[in-house]
Every structure is written in C-alpha cells, then in structure tokens.
N, CA and C atoms as a LAMMPS dump frame, in Angstrom:
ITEM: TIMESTEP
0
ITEM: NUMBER OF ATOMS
336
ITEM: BOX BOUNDS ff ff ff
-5.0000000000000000e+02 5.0000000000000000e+02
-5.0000000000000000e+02 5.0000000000000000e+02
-5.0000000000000000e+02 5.0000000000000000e+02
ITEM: ATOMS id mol type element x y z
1 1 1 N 222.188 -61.393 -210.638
2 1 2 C 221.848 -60.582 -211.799
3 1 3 C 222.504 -59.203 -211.754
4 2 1 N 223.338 -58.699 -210.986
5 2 2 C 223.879 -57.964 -210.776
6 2 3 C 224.68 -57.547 -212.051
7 3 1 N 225.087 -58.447 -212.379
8 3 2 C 225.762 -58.081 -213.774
9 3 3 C 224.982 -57.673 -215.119
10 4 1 N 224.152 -57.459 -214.949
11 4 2 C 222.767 -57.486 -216.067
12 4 3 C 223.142 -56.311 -216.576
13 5 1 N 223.376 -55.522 -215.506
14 5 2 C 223.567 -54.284 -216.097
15 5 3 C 225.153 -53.487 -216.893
16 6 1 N 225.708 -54.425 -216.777
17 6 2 C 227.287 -54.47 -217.464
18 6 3 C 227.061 -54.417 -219.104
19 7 1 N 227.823 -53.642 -219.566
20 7 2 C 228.037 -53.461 -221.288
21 7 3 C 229.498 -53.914 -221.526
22 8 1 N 229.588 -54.108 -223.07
23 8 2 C 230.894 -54.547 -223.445
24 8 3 C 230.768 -53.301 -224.8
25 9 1 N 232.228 -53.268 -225.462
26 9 2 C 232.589 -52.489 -226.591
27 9 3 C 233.99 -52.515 -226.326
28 10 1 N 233.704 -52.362 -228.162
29 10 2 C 235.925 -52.728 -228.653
30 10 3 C 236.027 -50.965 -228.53
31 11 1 N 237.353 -50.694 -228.174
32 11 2 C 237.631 -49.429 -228.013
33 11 3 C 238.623 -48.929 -229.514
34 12 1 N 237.843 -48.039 -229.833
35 12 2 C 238.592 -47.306 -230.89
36 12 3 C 239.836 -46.942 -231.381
37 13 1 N 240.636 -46.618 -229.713
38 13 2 C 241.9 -46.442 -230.055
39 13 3 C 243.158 -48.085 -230.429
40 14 1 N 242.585 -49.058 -229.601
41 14 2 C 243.344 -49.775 -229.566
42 14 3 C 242.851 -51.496 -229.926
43 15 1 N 241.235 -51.232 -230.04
44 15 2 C 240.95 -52.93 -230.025
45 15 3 C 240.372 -53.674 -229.436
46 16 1 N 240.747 -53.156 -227.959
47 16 2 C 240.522 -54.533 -226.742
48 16 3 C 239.396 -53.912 -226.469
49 17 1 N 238.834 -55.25 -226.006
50 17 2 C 236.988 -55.295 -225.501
51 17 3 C 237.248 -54.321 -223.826
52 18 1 N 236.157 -53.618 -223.782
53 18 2 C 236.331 -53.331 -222.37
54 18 3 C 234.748 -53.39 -221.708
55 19 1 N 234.598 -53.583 -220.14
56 19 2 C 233.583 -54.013 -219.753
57 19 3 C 233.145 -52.572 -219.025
58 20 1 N 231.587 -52.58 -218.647
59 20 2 C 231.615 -51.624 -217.826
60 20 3 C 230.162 -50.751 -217.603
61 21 1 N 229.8 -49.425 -217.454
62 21 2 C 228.461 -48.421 -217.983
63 21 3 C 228.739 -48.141 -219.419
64 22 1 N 227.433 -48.103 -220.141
65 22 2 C 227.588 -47.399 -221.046
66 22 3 C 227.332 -46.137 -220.999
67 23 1 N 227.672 -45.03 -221.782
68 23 2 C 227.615 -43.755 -222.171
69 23 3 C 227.91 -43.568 -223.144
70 24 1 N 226.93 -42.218 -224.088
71 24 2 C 227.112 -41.627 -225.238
72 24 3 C 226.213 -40.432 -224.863
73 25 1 N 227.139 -39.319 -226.181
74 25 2 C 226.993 -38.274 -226.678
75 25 3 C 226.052 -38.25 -228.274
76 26 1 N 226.307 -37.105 -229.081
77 26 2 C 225.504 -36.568 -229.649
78 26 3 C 226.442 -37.712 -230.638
79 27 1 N 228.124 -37.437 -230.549
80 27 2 C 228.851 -38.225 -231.581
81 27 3 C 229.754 -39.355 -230.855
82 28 1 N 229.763 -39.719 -229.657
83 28 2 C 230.564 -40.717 -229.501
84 28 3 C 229.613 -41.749 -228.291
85 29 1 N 230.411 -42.819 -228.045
86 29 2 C 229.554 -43.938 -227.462
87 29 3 C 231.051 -44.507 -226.71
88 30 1 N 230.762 -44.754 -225.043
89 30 2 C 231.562 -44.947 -224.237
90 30 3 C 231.303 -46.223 -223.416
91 31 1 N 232.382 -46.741 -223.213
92 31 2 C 232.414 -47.619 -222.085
93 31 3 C 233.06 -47.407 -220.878
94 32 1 N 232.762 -47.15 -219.678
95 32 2 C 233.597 -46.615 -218.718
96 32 3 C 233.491 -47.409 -217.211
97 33 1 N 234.733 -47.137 -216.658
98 33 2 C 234.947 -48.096 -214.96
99 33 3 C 234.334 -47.136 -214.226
100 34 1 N 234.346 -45.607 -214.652
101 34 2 C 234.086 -44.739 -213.342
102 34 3 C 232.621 -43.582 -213.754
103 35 1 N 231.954 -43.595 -212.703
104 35 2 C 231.21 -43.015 -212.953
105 35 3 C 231.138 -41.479 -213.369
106 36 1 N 230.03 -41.146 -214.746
107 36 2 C 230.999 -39.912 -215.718
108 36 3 C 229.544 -39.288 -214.665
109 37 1 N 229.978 -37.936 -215.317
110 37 2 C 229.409 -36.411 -214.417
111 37 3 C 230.038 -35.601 -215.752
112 38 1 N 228.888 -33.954 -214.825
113 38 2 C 229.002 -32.954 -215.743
114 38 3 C 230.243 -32.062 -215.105
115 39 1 N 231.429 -30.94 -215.631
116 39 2 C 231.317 -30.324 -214.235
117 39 3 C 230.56 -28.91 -214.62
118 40 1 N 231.16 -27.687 -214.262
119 40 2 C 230.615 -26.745 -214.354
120 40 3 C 230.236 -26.053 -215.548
121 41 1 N 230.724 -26.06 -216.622
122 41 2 C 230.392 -25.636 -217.748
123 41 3 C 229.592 -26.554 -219.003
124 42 1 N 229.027 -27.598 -217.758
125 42 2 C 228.053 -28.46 -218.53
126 42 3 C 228.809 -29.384 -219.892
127 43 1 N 230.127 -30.075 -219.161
128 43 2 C 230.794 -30.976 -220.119
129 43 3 C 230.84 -32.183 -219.571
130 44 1 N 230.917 -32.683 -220.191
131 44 2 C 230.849 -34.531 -219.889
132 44 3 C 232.064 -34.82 -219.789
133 45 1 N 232.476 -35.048 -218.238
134 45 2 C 233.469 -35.905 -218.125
135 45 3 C 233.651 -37.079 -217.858
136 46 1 N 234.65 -37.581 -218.617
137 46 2 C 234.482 -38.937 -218.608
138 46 3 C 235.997 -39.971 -218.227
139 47 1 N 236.891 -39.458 -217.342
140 47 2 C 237.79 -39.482 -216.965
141 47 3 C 237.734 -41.547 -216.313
142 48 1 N 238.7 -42.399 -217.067
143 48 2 C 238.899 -43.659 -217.01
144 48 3 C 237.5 -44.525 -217.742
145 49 1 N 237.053 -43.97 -219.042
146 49 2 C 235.753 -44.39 -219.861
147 49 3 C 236.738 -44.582 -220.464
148 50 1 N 236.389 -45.134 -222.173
149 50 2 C 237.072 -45.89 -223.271
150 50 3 C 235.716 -44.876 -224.421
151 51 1 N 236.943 -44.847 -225.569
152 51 2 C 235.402 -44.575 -226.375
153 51 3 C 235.358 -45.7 -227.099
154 52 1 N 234.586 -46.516 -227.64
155 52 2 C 234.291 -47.346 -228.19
156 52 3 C 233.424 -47.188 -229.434
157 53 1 N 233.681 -48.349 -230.513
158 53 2 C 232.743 -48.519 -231.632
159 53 3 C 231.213 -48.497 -231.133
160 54 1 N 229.947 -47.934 -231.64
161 54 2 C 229.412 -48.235 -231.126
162 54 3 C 228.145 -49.214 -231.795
163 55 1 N 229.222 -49.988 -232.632
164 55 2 C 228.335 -51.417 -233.253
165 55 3 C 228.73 -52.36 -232.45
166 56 1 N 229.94 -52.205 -231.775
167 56 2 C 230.519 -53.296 -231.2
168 56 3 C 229.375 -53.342 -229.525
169 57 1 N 228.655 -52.349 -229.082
170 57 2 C 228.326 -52.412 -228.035
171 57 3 C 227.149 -53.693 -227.835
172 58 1 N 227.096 -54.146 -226.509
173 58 2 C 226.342 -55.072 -226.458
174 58 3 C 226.317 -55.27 -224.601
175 59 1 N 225.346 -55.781 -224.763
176 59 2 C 224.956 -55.522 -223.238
177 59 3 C 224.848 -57.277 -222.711
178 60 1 N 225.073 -57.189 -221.397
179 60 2 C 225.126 -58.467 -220.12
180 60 3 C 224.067 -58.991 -220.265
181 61 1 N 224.037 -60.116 -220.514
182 61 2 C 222.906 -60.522 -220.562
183 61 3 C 222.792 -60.925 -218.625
184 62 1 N 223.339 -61.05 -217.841
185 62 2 C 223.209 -61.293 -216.478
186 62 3 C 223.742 -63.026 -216.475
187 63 1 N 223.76 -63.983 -216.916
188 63 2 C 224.038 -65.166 -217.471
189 63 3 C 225.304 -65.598 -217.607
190 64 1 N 226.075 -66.803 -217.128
191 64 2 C 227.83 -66.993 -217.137
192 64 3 C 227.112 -68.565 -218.024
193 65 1 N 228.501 -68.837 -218.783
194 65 2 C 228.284 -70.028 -219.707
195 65 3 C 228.955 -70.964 -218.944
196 66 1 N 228.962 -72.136 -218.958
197 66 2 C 229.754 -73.334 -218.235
198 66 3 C 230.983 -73.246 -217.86
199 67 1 N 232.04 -72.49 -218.472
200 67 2 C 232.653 -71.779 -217.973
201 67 3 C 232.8 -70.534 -217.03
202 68 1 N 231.755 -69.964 -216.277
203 68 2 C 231.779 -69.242 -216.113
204 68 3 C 232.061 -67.927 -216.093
205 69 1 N 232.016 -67.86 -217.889
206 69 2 C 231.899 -66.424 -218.704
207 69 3 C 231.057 -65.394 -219.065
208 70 1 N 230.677 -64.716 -218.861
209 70 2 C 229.507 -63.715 -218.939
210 70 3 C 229.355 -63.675 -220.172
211 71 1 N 227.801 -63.514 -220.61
212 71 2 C 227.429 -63.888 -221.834
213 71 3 C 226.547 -62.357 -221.992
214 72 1 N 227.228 -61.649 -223.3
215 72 2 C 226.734 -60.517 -223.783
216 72 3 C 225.752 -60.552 -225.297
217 73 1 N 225.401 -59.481 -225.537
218 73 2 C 224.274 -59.403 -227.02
219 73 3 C 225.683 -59.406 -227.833
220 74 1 N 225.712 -60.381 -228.533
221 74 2 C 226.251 -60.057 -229.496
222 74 3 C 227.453 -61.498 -229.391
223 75 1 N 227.576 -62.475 -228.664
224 75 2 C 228.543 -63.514 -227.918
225 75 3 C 227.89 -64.567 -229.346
226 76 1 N 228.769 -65.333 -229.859
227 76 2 C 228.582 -66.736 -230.379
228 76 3 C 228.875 -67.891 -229.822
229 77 1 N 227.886 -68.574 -229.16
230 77 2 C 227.854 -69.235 -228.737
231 77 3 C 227.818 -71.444 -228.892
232 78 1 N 228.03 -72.107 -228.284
233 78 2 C 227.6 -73.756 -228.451
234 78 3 C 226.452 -73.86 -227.745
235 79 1 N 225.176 -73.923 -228.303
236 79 2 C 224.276 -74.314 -227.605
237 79 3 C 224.21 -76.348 -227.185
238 80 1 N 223.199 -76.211 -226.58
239 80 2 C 223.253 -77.815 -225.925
240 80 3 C 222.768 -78.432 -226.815
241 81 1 N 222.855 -78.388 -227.906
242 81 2 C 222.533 -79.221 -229.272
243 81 3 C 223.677 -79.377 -230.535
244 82 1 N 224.659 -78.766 -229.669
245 82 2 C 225.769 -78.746 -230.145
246 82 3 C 226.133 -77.918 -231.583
247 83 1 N 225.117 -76.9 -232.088
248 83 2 C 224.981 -76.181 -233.024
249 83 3 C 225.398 -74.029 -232.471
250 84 1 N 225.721 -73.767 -233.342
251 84 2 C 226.131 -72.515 -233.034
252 84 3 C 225.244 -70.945 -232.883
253 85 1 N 224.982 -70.661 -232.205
254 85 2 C 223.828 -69.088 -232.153
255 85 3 C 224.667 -68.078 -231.66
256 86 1 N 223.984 -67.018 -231.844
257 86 2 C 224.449 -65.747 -231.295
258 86 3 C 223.315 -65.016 -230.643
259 87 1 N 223.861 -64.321 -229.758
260 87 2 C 222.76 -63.465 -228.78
261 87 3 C 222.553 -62.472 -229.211
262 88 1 N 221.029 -62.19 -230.506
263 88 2 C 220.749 -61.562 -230.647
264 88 3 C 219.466 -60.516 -229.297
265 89 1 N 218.679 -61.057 -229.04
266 89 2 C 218.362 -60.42 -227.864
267 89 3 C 218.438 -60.984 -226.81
268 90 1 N 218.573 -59.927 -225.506
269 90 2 C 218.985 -60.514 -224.169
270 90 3 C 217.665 -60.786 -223.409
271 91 1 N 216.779 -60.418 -224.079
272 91 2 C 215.335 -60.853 -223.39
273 91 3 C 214.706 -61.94 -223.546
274 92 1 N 214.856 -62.728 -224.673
275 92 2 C 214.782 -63.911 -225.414
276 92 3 C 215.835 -64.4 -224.403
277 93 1 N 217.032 -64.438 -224.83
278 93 2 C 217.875 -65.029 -224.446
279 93 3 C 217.739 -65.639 -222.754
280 94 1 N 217.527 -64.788 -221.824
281 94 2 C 217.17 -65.361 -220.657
282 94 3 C 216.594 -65.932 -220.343
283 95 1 N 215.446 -65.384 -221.218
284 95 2 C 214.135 -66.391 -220.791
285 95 3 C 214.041 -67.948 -221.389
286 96 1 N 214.704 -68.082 -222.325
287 96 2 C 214.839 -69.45 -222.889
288 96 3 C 215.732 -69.991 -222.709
289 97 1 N 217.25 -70.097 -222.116
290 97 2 C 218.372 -70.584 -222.496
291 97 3 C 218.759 -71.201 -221.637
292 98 1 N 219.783 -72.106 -221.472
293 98 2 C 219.846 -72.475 -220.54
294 98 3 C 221.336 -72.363 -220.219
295 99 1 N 221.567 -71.251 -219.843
296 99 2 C 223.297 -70.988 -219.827
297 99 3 C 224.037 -71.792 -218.958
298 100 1 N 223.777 -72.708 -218.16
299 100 2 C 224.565 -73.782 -217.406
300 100 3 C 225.356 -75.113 -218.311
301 101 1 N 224.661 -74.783 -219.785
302 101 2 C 225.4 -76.005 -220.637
303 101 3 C 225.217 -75.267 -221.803
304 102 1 N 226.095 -74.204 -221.875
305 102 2 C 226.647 -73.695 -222.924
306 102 3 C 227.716 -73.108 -222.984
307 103 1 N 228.574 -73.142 -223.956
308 103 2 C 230.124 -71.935 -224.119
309 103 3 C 229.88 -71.208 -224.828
310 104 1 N 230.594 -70.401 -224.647
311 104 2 C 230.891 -68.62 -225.542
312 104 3 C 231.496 -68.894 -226.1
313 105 1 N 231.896 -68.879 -227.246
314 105 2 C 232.951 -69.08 -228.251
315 105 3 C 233.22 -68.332 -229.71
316 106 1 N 232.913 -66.959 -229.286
317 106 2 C 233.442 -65.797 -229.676
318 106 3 C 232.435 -64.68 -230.139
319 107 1 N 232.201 -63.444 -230.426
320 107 2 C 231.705 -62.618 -230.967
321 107 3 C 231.231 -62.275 -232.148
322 108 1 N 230.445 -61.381 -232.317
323 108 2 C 229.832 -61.363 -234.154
324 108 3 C 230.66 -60.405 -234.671
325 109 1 N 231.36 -59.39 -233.674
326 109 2 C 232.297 -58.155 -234.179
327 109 3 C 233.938 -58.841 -233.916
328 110 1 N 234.002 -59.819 -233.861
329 110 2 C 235.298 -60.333 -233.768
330 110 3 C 236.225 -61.592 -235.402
331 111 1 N 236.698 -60.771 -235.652
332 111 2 C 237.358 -61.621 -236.893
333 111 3 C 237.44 -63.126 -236.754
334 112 1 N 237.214 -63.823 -237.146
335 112 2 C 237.385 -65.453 -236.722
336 112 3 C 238.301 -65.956 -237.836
C-alpha cells in the first residue's frame, strides 16, 4: 500500500500525466518527485514539481490492475463483468473491487 499515497495530474505546460506528492497554493496545484520546502523568505519551493491542472488530479488508489498498473481516482476501467466504470472514490473502490481481474483502460480527463 505504499503507493496509496501517490497522486497523478496532466501538467499544464505540456500534457503528460506525471506521478508523485501533491501540492498546492492559494492559485496553483502541483505534482512533484522532490520534496517542496519553504526557504527563508517564506516561499514555496518547488524545484523538480510540475504544475498541473487541478481537475486532472487524482489520487492512488494503492491497487495495480491485471496488468500491473496502478489504478488512480479518476482511471476507466473493465470491470470483471466485462462492463466499463470509473474510479470515482478510492474508498469505495478498495473496499469493493477486486483489482486482480481488472484493466485500466484510460482516464475521464483523457480525450478518447
């Protein structure tokens, strides 16, 4: 479950999904590899973060699909009934699902 705590978001400048902590400000919402800090004049640095949409954000559910893909809020999925859902919550979602016989098969913020 280690991964539970992993977020996803499309990044603003360019598109691509990036994985990681989340962080936000008063006006922006981040995804970042490295852990952000203040320094002295009480600014948020955020040096190797992404800023990201922050509709696109969605959090780990802790869960890999038969493929062994990590399955986030917001993933469209094949359930084992062969019909299509999306992960609206990750609390539901764990507790009922059975992610060993299911695929990811794409996003709700992703053009299809």
């Amino acid at each position: 479950m280690k991964d539970r705590h992993l977020f996803r978001g499309k990044r603003i400048d360019n598109g691509i999904w990036e994985e990681g902590f989340y962080i936000c400000d008063k006006f922006h919402s981040y995804i970042g590899t490295c852990v952000p800090h203040f320094d002295e004049y009480d600014n948020l640095c955020i040096e190797h973060n992404f800023e990201v949409d922050p509709k696109t954000i969605g959090q780990c559910t802790g869960k890999r699909d038969k493929n062994d893909k990590l399955i986030f809020e917001g993933d469209w999925y094949i359930g084992v009934d062969g019909e299509a859902y999306s992960v609206k919550d990750i609390h539901e979602f764990c507790c009922f699902e059975d992610s060993d016989n299911i695929e990811v098969v794409g996003h709700i913020h992703e053009d299809n």
